[in-house]
C-alpha positions as CSV (number, residue, x, y, z in Angstrom):
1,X,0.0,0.0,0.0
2,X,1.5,3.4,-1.1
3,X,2.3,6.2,1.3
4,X,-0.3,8.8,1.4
5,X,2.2,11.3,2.1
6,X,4.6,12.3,-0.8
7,X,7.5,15.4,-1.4
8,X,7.9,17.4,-4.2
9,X,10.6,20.0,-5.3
10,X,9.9,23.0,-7.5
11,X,12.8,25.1,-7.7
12,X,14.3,25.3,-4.3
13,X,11.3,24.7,-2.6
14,X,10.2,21.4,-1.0
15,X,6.7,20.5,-0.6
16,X,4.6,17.7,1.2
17,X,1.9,16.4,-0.4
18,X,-0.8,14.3,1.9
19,X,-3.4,12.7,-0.7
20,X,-7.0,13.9,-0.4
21,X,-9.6,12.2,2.4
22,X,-7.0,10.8,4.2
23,X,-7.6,10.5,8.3
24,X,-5.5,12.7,10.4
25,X,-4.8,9.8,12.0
26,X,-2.6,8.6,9.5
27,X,-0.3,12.1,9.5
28,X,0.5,12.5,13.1
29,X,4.0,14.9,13.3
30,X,5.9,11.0,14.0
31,X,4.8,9.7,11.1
32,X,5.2,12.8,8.8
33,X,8.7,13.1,10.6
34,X,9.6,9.5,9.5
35,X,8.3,9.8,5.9
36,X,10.7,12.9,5.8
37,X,14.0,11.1,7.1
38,X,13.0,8.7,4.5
39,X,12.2,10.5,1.4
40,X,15.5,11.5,-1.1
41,X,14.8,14.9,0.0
42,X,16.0,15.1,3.2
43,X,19.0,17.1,2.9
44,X,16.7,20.1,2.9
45,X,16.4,23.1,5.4
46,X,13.1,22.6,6.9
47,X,11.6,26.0,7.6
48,X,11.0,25.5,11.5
49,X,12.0,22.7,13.4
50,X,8.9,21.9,14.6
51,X,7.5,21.9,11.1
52,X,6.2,18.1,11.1
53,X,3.8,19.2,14.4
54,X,2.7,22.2,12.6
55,X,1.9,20.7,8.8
56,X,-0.1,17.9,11.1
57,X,-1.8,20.5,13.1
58,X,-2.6,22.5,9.7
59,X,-4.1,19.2,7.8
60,X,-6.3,18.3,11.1
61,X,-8.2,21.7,10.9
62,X,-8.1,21.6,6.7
63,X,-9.7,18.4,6.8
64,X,-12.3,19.4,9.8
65,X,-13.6,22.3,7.7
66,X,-13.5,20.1,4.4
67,X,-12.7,16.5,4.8
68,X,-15.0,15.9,1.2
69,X,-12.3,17.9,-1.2
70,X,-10.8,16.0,-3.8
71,X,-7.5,18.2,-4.4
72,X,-4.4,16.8,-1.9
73,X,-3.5,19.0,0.8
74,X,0.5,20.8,0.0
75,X,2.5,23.3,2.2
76,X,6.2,23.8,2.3
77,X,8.2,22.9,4.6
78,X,12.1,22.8,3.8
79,X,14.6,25.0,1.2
80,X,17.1,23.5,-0.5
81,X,21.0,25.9,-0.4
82,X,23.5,24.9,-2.2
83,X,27.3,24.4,-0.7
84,X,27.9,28.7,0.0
85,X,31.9,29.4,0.6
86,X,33.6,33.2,1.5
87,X,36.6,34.4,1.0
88,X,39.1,36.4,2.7
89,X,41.9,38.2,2.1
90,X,44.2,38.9,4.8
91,X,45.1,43.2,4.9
92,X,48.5,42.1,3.6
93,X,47.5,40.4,0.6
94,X,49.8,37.3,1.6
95,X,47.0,34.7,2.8
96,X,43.7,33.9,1.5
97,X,40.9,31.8,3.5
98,X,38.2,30.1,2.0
99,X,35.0,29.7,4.6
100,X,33.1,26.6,3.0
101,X,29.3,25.6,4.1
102,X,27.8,22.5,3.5
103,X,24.7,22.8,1.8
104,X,21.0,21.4,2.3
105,X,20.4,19.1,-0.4
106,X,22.0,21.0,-2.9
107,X,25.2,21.3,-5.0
108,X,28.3,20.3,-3.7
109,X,31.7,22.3,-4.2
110,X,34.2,21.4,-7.1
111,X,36.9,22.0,-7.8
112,X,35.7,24.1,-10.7
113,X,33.9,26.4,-8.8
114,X,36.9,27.3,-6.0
115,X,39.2,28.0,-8.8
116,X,36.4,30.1,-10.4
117,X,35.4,32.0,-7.2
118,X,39.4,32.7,-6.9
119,X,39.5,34.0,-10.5
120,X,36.6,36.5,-9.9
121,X,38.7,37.8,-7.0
122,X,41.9,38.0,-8.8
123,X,43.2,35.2,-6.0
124,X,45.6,33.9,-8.5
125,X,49.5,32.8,-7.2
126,X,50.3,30.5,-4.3
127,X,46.9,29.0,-4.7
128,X,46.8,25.2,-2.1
129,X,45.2,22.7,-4.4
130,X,45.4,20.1,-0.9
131,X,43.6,23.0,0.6
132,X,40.6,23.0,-2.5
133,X,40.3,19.3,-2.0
134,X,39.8,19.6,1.5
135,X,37.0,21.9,0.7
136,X,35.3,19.8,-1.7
137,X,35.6,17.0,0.3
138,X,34.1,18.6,3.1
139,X,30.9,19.8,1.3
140,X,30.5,16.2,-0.4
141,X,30.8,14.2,3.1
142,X,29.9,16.5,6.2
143,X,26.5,17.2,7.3
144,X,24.5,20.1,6.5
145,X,25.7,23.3,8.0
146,X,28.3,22.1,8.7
147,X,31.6,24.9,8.4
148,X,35.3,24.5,7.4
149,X,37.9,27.3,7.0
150,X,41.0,26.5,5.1
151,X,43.7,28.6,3.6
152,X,43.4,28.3,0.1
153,X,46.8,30.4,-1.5
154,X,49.6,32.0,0.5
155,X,51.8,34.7,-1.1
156,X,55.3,34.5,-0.4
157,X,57.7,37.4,1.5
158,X,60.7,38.4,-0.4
159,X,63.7,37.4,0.9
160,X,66.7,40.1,1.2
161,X,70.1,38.9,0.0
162,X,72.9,38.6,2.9
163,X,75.6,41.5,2.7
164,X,79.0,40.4,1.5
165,X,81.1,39.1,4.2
166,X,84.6,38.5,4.9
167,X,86.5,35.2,6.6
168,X,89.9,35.5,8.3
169,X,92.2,32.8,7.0
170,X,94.9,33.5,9.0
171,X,95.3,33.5,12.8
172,X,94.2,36.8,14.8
173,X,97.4,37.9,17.0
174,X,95.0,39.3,19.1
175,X,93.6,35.9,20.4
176,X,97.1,34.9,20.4
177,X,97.6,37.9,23.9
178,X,94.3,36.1,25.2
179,X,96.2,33.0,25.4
180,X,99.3,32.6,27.4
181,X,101.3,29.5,27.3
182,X,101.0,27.4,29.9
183,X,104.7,26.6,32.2
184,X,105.4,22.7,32.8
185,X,103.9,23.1,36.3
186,X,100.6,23.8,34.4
187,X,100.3,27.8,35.2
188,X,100.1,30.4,33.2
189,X,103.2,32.4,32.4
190,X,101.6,35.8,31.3
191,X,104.2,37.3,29.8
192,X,104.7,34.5,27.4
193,X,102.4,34.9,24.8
194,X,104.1,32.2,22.5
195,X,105.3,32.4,19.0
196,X,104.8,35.4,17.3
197,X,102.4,35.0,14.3
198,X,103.8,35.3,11.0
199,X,102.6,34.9,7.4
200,X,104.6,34.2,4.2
201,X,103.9,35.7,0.8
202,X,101.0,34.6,-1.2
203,X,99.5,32.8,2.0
204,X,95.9,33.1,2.1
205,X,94.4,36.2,4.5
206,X,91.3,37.0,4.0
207,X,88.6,35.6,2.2
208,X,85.2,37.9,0.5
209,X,82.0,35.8,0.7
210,X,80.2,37.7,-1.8
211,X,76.6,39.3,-1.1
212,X,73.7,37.0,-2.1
213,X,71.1,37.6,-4.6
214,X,67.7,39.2,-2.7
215,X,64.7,36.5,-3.8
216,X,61.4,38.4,-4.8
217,X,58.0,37.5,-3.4
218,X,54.5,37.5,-4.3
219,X,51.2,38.6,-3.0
220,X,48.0,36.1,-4.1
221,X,47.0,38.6,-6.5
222,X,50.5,37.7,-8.4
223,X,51.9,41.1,-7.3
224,X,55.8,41.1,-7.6
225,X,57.5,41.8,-3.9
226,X,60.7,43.1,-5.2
227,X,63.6,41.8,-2.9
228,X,66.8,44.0,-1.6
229,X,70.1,42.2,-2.8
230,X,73.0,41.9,-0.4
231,X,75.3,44.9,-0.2
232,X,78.6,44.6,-1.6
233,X,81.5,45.8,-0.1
234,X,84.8,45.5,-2.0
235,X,88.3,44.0,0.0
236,X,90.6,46.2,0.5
237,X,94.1,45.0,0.8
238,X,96.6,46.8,2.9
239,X,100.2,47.3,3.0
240,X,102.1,43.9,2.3
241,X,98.8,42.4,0.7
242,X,97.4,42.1,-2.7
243,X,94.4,40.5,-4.4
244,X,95.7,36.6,-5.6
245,X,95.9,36.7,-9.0
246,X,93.2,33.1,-8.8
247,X,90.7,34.2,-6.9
248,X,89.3,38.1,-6.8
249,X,87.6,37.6,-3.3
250,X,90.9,36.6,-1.4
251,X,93.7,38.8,0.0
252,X,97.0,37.2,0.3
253,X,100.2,38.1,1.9
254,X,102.7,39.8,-0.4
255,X,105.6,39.6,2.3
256,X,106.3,38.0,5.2
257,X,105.4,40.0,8.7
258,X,102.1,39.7,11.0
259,X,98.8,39.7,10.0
260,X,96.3,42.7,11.1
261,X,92.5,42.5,10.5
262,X,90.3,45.4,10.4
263,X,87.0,44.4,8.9
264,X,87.5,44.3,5.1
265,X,90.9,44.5,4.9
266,X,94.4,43.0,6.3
267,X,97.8,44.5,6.3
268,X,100.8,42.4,7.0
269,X,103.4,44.4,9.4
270,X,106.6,44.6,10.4
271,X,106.8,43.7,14.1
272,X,108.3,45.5,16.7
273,X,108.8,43.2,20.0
274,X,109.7,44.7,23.6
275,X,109.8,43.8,26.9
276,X,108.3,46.8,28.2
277,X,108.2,50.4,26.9
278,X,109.4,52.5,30.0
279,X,112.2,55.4,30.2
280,X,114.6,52.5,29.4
281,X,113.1,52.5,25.8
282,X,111.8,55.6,25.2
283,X,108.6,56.9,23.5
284,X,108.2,54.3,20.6
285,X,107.1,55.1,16.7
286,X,107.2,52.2,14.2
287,X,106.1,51.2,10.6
288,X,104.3,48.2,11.3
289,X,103.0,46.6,14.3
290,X,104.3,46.9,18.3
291,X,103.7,43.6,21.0
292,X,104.9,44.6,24.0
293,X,105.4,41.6,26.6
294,X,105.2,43.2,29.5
295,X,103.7,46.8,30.8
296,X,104.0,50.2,29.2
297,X,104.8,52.5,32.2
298,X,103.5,56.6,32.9
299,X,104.1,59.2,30.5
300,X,105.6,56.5,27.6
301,X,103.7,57.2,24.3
302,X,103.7,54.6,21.7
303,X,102.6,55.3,18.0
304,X,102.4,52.3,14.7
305,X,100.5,51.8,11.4
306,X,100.0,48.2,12.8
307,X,98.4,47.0,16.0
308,X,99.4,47.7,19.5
309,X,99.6,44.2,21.9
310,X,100.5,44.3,25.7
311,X,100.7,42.0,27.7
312,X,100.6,43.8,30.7
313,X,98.9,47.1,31.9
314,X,98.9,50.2,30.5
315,X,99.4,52.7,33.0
316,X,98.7,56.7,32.3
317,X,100.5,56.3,28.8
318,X,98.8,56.8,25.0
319,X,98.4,54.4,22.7
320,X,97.9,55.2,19.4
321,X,97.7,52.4,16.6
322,X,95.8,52.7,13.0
323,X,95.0,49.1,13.2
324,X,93.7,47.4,16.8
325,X,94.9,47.5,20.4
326,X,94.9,44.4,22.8
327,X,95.7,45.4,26.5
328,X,96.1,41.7,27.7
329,X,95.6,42.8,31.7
330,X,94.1,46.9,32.6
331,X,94.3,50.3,31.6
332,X,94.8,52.4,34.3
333,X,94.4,56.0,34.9
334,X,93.7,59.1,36.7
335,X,91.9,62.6,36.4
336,X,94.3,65.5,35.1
337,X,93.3,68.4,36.8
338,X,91.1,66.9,39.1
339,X,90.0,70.0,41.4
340,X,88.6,71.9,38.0
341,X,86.1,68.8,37.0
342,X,82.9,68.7,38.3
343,X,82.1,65.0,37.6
344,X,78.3,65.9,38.3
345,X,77.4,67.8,35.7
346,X,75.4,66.2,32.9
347,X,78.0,67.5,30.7
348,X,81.1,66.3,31.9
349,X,83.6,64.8,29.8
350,X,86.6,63.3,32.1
351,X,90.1,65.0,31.2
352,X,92.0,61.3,32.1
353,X,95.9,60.4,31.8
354,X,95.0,56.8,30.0
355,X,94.9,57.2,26.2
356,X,94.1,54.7,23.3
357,X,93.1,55.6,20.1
358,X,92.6,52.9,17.7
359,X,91.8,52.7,13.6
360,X,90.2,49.1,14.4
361,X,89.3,48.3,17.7
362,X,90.2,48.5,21.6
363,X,90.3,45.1,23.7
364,X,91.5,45.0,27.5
365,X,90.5,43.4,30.8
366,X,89.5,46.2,32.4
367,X,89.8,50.3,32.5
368,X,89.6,53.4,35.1
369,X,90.0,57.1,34.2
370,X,90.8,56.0,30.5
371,X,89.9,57.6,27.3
372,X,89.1,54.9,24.5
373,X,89.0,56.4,21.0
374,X,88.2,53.0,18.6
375,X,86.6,53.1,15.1
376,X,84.9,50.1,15.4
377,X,84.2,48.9,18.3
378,X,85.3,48.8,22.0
379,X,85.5,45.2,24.5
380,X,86.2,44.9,27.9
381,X,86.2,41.4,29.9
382,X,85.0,43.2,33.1
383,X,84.9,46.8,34.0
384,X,84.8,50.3,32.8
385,X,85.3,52.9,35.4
386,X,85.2,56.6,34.6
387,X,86.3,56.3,31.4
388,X,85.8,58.5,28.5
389,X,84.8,55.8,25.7
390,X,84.0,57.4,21.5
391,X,83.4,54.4,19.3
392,X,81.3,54.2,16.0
393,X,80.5,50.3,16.6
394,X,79.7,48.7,19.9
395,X,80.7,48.9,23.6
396,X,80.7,45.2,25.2
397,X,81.6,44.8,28.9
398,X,81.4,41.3,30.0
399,X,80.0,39.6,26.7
400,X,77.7,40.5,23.9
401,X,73.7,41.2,24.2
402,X,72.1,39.3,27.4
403,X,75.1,36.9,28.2
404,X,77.0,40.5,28.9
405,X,78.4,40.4,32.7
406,X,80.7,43.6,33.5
407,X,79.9,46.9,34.6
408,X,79.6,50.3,33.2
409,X,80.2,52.4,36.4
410,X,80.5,56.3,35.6
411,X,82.0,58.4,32.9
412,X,80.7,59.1,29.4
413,X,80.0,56.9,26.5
414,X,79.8,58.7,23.0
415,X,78.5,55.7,20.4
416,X,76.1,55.3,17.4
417,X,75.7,51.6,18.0
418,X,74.9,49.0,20.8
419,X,75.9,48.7,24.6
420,X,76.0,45.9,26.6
421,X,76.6,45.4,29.7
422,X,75.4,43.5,33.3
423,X,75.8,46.9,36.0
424,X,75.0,49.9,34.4
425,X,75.8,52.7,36.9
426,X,76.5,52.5,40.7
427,X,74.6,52.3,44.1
428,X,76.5,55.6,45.2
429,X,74.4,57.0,42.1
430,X,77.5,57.9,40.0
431,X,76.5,59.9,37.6
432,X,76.8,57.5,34.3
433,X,76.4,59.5,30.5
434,X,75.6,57.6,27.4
435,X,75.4,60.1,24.3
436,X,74.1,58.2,21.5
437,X,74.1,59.6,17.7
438,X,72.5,58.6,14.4
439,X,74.8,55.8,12.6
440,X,77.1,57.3,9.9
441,X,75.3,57.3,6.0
442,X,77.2,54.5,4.1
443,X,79.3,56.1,1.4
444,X,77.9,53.2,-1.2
445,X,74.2,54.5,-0.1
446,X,75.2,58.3,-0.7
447,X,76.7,57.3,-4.0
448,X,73.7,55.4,-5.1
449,X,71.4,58.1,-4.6
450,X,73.9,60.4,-6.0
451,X,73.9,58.0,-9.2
452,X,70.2,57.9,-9.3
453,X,69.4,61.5,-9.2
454,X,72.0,62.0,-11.6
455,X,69.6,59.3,-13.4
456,X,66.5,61.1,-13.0
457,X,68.0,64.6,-14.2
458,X,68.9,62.9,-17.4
459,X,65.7,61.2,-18.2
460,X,63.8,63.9,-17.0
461,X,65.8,66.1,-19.7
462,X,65.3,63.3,-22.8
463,X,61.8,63.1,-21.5
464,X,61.5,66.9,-22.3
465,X,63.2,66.6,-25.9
466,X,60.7,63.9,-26.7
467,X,57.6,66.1,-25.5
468,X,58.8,68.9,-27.7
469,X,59.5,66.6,-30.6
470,X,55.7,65.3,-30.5
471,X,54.6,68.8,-30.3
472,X,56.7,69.6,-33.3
473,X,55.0,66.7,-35.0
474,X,51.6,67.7,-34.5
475,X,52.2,70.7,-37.0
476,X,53.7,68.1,-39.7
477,X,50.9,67.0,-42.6
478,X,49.2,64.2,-41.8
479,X,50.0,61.0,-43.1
480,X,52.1,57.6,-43.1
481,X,55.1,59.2,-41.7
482,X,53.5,61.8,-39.0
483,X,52.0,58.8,-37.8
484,X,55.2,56.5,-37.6
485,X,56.8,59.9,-35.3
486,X,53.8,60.1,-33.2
487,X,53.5,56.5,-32.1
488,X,57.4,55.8,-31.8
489,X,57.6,59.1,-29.9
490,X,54.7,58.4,-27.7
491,X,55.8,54.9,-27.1
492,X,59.4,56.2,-25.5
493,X,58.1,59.4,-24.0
494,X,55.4,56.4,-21.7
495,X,58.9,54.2,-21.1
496,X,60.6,58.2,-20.2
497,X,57.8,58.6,-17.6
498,X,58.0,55.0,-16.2
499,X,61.7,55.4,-15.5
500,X,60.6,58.9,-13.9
501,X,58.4,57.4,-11.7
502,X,60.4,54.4,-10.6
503,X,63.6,56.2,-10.2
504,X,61.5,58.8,-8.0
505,X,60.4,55.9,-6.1
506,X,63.9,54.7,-5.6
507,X,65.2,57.5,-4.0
508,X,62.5,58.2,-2.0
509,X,63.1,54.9,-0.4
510,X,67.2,55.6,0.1
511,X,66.2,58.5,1.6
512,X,63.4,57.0,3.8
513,X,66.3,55.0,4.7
514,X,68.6,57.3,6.1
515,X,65.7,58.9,8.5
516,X,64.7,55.8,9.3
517,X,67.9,54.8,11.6
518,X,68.4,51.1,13.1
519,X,67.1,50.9,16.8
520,X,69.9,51.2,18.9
521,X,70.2,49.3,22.1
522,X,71.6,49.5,25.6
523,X,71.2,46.0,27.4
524,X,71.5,45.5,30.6
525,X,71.4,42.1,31.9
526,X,71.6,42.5,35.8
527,X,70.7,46.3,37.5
528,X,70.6,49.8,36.6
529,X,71.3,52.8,39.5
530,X,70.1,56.1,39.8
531,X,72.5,58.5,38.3
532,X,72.4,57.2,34.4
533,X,71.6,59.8,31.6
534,X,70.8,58.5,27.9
535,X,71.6,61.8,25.8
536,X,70.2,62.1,22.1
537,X,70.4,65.7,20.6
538,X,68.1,67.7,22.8
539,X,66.8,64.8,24.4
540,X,67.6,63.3,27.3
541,X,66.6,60.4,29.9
542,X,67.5,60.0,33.5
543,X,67.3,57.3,35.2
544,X,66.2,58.1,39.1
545,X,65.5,54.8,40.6
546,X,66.9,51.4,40.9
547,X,66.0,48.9,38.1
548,X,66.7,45.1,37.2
549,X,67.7,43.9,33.9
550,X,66.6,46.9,31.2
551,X,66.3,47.7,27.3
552,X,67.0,51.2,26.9
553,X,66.0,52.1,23.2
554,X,66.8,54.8,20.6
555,X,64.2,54.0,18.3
556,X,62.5,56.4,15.9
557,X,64.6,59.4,17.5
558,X,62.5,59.0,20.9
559,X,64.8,57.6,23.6
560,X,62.5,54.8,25.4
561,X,62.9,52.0,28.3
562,X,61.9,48.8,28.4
563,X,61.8,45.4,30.3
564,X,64.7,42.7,29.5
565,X,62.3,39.8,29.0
């Protein structure tokens, strides 16, 4: 016996159908309910949940007013949706997300339809086909309603090429003073700081690993990320080196002498060796480098093109070396006219008997009432103590970024770069200065933007001759050959303007660039004192209560503090 009840679809509309005269007995909301879960159409949205109680309660008072018609009793009850996704594009234009519904009793997603919706939004690089299978998947086997959320394409970031760099292949005579030889007994004899270091000629020095190319990137819309490529920097050989004549990126030894590193380049000196540098020896001035054994003594001055070694202390005497200087023990000074110097002020600079000025850079144990004068950076294994410090790299004390251990007690600190350090300042409160600048512009930068506006004056000029030559054009006849002018001239007057506008674009960012400085850092690993001053320009920051670990920041040309997490 047939079912009196029956569903139809018209469109997206889904009716039931309950044949005419039949009892209400026979279409209670259970047996309408299990005729539903039954019929094909299923899938459907019903309109109401309770929709089986109400289509009963609707056909019990239809057939109590008219339980003699002939036509069959229809409502709807249900909808039928489709599979309905949304997509998102993240604010950077690197990820897009697909949202993906399961539909009621409709269509299903394809494949065809993902890609589609994609291609309407311009969604067309990185695109995840796993990611479009997941989808369709979903909407084929999940129940109705049912959500998923997948990424769908992913641009990628550009990646900037490394800068070139540059590999001693020779060892540094500096690590050479941080290593004494050990006695037979097993202890340390300081003043032996083993065999000197010597190269031969065409022995390998210094090796160039050359910049890397910058990779572009993509946005899902297929926009190009243009990349930065690494910057090259050239080596620069020094006295007693030359390029080898195999290999352009490598420095060799063009005599024999000792090896001196400074960055890019390597010189090869002459070497000077002395007990100590007292009254005994005199003030010394040499062509090369100087390693003295043992202590250089007050008032003794000693001057080279090389780099400066001791062994010992330094003790009120001036260094001054073009290449680096290595104190292996202290430097130790005191105040030159002491009663004039009011070491309070914010803008007191210590007058100190201590000097060291160095082309490279200044390593010692330890310094007091010392004025350190290093182009690249400045290291100390423990403790600076009223010490006037300049330096266009970093000042370490104690170790590099949070490992740093030593103590920055008084003085003042002129720098454009990092500090690190464990003790910053003193629990008397002694007052502690820290001037920082703006880093140096690169001399490559300035000439590139040099070279570019150079660039843009000449296009701009060519792009002027072409604009008069179409407006001369304009009064020729008409005709094949007017025609030829116009378009060519057209043609390189839009390339003229391109080159205009990218070139502009190109400086702009150079010069963006140079306003935009690095943030510089002062890390301090352990505690900070009353007394510090952070100095930038016409702005200033004092510290005025005890602190643990800190980040003090230059960034954006605002001095700021924050926590060392």
């Amino acid at each position: 016996m047939s079912s009196p009840v029956n569903f139809r679809v018209s469109e997206r509309d889904v009716y039931i159908i309950i044949d005419a005269g039949t009892s209400p007995s026979e279409v209670k909301a259970e047996q309408l309910q299990k005729a539903w879960q039954a019929s094909d159409l299923s899938a459907a949205k019903l309109l109401d949940p309770q929709m089986m109680a109400q289509t009963a309660a609707k056909y019990a008072q239809h057939y109590s007013k008219d339980s003699t018609s002939s036509i069959p009793f229809q409502v709807t009850i249900a909808e039928i949706f489709d599979a309905d996704l949304n997509l998102q594009v993240s604010d950077d234009d690197m990820i897009a997300t697909v949202s993906a519904i399961v539909g009621y009793g409709g269509k299903a997603l394809t494949q065809e339809v993902i890609i589609a919706k994609l291609k309407e939004k311009m969604v067309t690089s990185g695109i995840q086909r796993k990611a479009i299978d997941a989808l369709v998947e979903h909407t084929n086997e999940a129940p109705p309603g049912a959500e998923l959320s997948v990424t769908v394409a992913k641009g990628k970031h550009p990646i900037n090429g490394s800068n070139a760099k540059f590999k001693p292949l020779a060892e540094d005579a500096r690590k050479r003073v941080l290593r004494p030889q050990l006695r037979d007994d097993g202890t340390a004899d300081m003043r032996d700081l083993g065999a000197q270091i010597t190269v031969d000629p065409n022995q390998p020095l210094l090796q160039k690993v050359p910049p890397s190319k910058g990779r572009s990137g993509f946005t899902v819309f297929g926009q190009e990320l243009g990349a930065v490529d690494g910057e090259n920097r050239e080596l620069k050989p020094g006295e007693g080196t030359c390029i080898s004549k195999t290999d352009a990126n490598m420095i060799v030894a063009d005599r024999t002498g000792m090896p001196s590193f400074n960055d890019s380049s390597v010189q090869v000196d002459d070497v000077m060796q002395l007990n100590n540098v007292d009254i005994s020896t005199g003030h010394v001035k040499f062509k090369g480098s100087v390693i003295v054994s043992g202590n250089v003594s007050e008032g003794m001055k000693i001057t080279c093109s090389g780099d400066i070694t001791v062994g010992g202390y330094v003790d009120s005497a001036e260094l001054h070396a073009d290449g680096n200087i290595t104190v292996r023990k202290g430097c130790i000074g005191h105040l030159l006219n002491s009663g004039d110097n009011n070491e309070d002020a914010d803008d007191w600079i210590p007058e100190v008997s201590t000097k060291l000025v160095a082309g490279g850079s200044i390593w010692c144990a330890y310094a007091q009432y010392s004025y350190l004068d290093a182009q690249n950076s400045v290291h100390t294994d423990k403790q600076l103590t009223h010490c006037h410090v300049i330096t266009n790299g970093p000042v370490a004390i104690g170790g590099d970024g949070r490992n740093a251990r030593g103590k920055l007690i008084g003085g003042t600190i002129e720098t454009c770069d990092h500090i690190y350090c464990g003790q910053l300042g003193a629990l008397a409160g002694t007052k502690t200065r820290i001037y920082w600048s703006l880093p140096p512009i690169d001399p490559q930068s300035l000439e590139h933007l040099n070279n570019m506006r150079g660039l843009l004056s000449k296009t701009m000029a060519r792009a002027k001759t072409v604009q008069q030559g179409l407006e001369k054009c304009a009064t020729l006849e008409d005709g094949p050959k007017k025609l030829e002018y116009q378009t060519k001239l057209k043609g390189e007057l839009r390339k003229l303007k391109d080159r205009i506008a990218s070139t502009r674009l190109s400086i702009d960012s150079v010069l963006d660039a140079f306003e935009n400085h690095p943030v510089l850092r002062t890390m301090v690993s352990k505690e900070v004192f009353p007394g510090v001053l952070f100095i930038f320009k016409e702005k200033s920051l004092r510290i005025k209560e005890h602190r643990n670990g800190t980040m003090f920041l230059l960034q954006d040309k605002q001095l700021r503090v924050d926590s060392l997490v």
